[in-house]
C-alpha positions in Angstrom: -65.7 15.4 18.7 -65.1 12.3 20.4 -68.0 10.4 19.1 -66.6 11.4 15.8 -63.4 10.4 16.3 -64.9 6.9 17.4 -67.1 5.8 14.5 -64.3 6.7 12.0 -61.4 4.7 14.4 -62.1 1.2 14.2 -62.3 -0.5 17.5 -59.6 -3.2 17.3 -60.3 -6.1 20.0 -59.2 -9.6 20.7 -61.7 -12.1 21.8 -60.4 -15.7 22.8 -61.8 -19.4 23.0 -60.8 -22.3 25.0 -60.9 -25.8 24.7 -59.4 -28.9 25.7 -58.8 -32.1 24.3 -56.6 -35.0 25.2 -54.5 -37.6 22.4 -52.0 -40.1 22.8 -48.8 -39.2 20.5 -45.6 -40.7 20.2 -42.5 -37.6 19.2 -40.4 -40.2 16.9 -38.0 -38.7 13.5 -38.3 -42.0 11.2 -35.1 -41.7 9.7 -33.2 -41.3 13.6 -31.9 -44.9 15.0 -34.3 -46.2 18.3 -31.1 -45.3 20.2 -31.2 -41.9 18.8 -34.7 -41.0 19.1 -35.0 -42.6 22.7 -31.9 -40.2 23.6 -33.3 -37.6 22.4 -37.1 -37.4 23.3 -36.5 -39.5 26.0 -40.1 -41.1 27.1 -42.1 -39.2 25.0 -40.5 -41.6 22.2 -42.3 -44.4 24.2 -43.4 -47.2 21.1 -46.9 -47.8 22.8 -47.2 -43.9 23.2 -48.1 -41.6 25.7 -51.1 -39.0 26.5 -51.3 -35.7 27.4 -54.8 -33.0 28.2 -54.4 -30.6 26.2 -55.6 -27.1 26.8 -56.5 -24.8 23.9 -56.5 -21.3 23.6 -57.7 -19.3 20.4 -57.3 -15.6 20.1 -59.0 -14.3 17.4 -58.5 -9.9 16.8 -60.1 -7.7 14.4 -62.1 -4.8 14.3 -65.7 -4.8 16.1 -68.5 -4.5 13.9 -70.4 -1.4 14.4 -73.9 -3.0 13.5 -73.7 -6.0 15.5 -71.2 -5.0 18.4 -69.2 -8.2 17.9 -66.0 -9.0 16.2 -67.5 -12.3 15.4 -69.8 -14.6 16.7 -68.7 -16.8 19.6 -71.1 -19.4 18.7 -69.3 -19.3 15.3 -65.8 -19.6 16.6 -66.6 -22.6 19.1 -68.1 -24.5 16.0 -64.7 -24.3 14.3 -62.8 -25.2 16.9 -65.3 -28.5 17.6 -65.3 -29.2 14.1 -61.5 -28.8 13.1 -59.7 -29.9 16.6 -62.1 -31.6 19.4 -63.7 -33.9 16.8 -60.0 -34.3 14.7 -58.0 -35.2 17.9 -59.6 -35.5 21.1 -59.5 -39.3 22.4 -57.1 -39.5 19.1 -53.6 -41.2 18.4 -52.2 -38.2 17.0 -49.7 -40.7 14.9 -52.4 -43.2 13.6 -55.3 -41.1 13.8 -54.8 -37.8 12.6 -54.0 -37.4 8.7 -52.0 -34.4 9.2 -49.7 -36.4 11.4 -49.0 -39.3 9.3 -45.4 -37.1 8.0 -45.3 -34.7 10.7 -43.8 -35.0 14.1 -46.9 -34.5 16.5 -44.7 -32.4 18.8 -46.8 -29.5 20.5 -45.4 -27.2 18.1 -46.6 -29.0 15.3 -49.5 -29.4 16.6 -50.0 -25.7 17.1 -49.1 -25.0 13.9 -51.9 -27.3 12.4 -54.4 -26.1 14.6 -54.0 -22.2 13.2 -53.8 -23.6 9.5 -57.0 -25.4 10.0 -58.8 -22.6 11.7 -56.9 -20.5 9.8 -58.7 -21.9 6.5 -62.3 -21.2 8.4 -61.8 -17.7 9.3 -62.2 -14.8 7.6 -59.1 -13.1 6.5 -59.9 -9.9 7.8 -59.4 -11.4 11.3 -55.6 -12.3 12.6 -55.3 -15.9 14.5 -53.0 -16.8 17.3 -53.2 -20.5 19.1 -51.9 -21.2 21.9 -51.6 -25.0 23.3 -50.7 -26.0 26.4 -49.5 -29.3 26.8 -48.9 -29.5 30.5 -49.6 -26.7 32.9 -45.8 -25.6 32.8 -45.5 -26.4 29.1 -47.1 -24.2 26.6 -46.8 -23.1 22.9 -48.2 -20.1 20.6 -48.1 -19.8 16.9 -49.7 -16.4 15.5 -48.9 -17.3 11.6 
């Protein structure tokens, strides 16, 4: 009966990815006065900038695939994540650089938020997303969409 039971469950698992990256960004609202934005995001409104190392963490859950045993292909998920956020912003200006950053704020909520859109767009929808970005070791954010 148990065996039963288990082929017709599905076996709902998370599997995660890490990576890291670092990027120079500068947190700035255009339309603020310098006064303003210096008061407000205090040296991270520096006008030459400022860097952080970023550490990455990708949870990806879904069902396991009874064929294959996987929920999907690890190989598969560290390509995306090279592809759409190591090659977009590591060694990046995250300002100057990054095209999704020329209107947007690169706080690291934004930047969290951009992350899961663009891995959002390579994943299969049967799978949910969650990123979570950790900008110092203290300071970390997570966007599940």
């Amino acid at each position: 009966m148990v065996i039963l039971a288990t082929t017709i469950l599905a076996r709902i698992i998370s599997v995660y990815r890490t990576a890291h990256f670092n990027s120079a960004h500068r947190l700035n609202v255009p339309q603020w006065s310098e006064e303003q934005n210096k008061d407000y995001f205090g040296l991270c409104n520096n006008p030459h900038f400022h860097g952080h190392n970023y550490d990455l963490q990708v949870k990806v859950t879904g069902a396991v695939d009874e064929v294959t045993g996987y929920l999907i292909d690890m190989k598969t998920l560290k390509l995306y994540i090279e592809e759409e956020v190591v090659e977009a912003f590591d060694h990046k200006n995250l300002n100057l650089d990054v095209p999704e950053f020329a209107e947007l704020n690169p706080t690291a909520e934004n930047i969290a938020w951009v992350i899961w859109n663009k891995l959002r767009n390579r994943l299969d929808t049967k799978f949910e997303l969650s990123v979570r970005l950790y900008e110092t070791p203290r300071n970390f954010v997570e966007f599940n969409g």
